[in-house]
C-alpha positions as CSV (number, residue, x, y, z in Angstrom):
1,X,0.0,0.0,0.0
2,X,2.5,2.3,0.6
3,X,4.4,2.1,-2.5
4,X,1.1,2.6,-4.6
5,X,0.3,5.3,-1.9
6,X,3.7,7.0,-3.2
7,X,3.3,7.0,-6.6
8,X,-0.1,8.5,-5.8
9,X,1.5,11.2,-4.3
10,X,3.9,11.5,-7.3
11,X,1.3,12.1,-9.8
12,X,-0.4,14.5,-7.9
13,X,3.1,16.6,-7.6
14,X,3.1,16.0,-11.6
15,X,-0.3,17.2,-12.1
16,X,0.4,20.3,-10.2
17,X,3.0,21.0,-12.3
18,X,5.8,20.8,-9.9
19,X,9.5,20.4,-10.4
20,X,10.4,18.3,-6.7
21,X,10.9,15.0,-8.3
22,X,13.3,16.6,-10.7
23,X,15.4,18.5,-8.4
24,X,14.5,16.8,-4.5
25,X,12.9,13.2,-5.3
26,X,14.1,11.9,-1.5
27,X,11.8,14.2,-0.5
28,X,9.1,12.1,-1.4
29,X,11.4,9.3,-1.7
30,X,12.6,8.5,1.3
31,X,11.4,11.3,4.0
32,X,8.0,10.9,3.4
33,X,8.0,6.9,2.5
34,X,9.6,7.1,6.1
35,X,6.9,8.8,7.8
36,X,4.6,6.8,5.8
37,X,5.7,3.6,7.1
38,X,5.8,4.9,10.8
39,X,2.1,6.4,10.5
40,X,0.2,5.0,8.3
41,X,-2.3,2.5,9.9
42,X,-6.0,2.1,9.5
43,X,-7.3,5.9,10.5
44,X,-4.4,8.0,10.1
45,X,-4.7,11.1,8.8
46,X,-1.9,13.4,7.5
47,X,-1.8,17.3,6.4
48,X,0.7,17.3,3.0
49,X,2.1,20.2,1.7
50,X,4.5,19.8,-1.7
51,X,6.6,23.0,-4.2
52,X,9.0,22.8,-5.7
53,X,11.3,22.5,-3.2
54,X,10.1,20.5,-0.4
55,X,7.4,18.2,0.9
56,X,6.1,17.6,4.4
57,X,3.6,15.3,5.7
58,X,2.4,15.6,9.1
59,X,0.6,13.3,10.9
60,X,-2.9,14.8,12.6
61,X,-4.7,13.5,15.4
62,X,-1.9,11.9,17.6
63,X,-0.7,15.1,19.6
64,X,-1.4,19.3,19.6
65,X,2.0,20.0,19.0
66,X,1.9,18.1,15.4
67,X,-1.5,19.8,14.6
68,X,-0.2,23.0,15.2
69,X,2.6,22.3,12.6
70,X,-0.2,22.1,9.9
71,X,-0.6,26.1,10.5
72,X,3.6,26.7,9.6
73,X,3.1,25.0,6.5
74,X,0.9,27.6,4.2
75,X,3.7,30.3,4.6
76,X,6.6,28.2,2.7
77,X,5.5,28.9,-0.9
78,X,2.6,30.7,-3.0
79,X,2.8,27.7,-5.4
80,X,2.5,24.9,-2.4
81,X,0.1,22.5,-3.0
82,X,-2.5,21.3,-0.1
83,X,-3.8,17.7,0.6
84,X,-5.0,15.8,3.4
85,X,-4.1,11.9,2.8
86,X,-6.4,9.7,5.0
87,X,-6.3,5.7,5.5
88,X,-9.0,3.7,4.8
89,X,-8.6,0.0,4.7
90,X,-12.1,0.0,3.3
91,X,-11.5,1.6,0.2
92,X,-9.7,-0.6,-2.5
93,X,-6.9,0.8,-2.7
94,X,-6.5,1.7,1.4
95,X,-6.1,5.5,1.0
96,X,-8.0,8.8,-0.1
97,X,-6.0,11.8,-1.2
98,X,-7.6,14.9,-1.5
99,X,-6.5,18.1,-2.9
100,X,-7.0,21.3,-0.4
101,X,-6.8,24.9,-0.7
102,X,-4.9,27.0,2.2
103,X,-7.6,27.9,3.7
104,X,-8.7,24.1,4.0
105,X,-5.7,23.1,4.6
106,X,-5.2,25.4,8.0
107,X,-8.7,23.4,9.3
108,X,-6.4,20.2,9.7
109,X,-4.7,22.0,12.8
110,X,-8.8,21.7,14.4
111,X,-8.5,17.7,13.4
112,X,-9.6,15.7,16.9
113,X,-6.9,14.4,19.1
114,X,-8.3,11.8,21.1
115,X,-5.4,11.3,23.0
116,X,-3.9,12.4,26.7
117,X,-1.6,11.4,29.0
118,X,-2.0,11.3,33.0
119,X,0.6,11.2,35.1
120,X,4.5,13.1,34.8
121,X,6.7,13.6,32.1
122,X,8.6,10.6,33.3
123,X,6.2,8.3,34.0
124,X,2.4,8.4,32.4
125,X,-0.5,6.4,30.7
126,X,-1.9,7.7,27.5
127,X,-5.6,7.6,26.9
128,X,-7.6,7.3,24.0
129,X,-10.7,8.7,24.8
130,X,-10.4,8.0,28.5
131,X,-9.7,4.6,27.5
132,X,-5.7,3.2,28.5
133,X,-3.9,2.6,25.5
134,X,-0.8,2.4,27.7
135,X,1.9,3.5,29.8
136,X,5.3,4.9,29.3
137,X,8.8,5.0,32.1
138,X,11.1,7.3,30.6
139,X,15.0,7.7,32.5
140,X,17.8,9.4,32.3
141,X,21.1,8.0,32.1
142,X,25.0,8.9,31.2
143,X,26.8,12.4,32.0
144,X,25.9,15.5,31.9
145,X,27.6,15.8,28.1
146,X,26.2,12.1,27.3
147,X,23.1,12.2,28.8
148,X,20.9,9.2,26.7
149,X,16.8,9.4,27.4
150,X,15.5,5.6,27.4
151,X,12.1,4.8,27.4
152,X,10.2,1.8,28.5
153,X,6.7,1.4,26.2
154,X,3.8,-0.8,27.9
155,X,1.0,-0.6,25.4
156,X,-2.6,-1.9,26.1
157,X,-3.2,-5.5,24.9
158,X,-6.0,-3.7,22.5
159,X,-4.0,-1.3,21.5
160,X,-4.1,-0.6,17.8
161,X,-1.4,0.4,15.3
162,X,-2.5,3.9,15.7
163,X,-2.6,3.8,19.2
164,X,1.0,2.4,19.3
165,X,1.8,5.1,16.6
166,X,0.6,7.8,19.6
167,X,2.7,6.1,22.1
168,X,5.5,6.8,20.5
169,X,4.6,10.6,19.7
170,X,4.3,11.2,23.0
171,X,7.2,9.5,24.7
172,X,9.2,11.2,22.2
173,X,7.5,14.9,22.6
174,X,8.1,13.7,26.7
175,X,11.8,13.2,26.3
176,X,12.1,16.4,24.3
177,X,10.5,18.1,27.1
178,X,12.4,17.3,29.5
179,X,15.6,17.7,27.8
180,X,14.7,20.8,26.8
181,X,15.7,20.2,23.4
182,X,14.9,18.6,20.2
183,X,18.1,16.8,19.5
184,X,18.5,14.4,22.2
185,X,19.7,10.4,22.3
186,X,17.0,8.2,22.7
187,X,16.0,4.4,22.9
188,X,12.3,3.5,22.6
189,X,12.0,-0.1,24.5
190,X,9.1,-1.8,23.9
191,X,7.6,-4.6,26.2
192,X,4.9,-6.8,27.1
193,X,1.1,-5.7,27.0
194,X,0.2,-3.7,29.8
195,X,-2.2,-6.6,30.9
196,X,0.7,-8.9,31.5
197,X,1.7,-9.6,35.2
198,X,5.5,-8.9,33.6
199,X,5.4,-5.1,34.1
200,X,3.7,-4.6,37.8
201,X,6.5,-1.7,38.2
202,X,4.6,0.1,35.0
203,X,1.1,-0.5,36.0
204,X,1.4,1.2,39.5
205,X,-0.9,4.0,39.2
């Protein structure tokens, strides 16, 4: 899906009569194909701005912070191109893109996030809807000038691909927070369900 989902995207930058696949095709390529494969699960929704120059995709829904992006994105170029990119499992092909204009486009930043966390930075649960998806330890360890952030992820038994998607939004917006700074070392561990009796220390509310 996500290779027909690309050259999807392709024709749309060719229809719009842009010059990114002659002059930036990783772009597409490999930054968004990237993204794509982290995000895109049953549900997911992103905001996807193309020139000449650049592409973004931004993934709605999973956190305020990346909804807010969606608003940054309508000042890059006056011939940018606006889509939202939504995946549907039910639909033949498992994706819908559809051509926005700015004004459109800037709406995305009001797309529902479902999602919260309770607890610290450190140490939370993320709910969907008030429902657990499941719960995140974050540390840090090294020296002051090697300081590494790891992160222990318990999701829910029933959580989803998208849900899992959002746990990792979050711990990684966490670490950033604490750090104070975007560019920080990181390990995401993931373990058993948060139903399993091999994570007690986790499941201490």
């Amino acid at each position: 899906m996500i290779e027909q989902l690309i050259q999807s995207m392709q024709t749309f930058i060719e229809r719009c009569g842009l010059v990114l696949m002659q002059h930036y095709p990783n772009d597409l390529l490999v930054h968004d194909r990237s993204m794509l494969e982290t995000h895109a699960h049953p549900g997911a929704v992103f905001g996807w701005v193309v020139g000449d120059l650049h592409t973004h995709m931004v993934p709605l829904g999973l956190h305020p912070r990346l909804n807010e992006e969606i608003l940054h994105l309508t000042r890059l170029s006056s011939r940018d191109c606006f889509f939202v990119v939504r995946i549907d499992p039910r639909l033949a092909s498992g994706f819908h893109i559809q051509q926005l204009d700015g004004q459109m486009f800037e709406q995305l930043s009001l797309t529902h996030v479902p999602y919260g966390m309770v607890g610290s930075p450190s140490s939370f649960c993320l709910r969907r809807d008030g429902r657990p998806v499941g719960r995140v330890a974050i540390e840090c360890c090294g020296t002051y000038d090697d300081r590494i952030y790891r992160a222990t992820i318990v999701p829910d038994a029933s959580a989803t691909a998208l849900d899992r998607a959002a746990l990792a939004t979050w711990t990684q917006r966490s670490i950033c927070a604490q750090a104070g700074s975007l560019f920080v070392r990181t390990e995401l561990h993931w373990t058993e369900s948060a139903t399993s009796a091999a994570a007690p220390a986790l499941l201490a509310a």
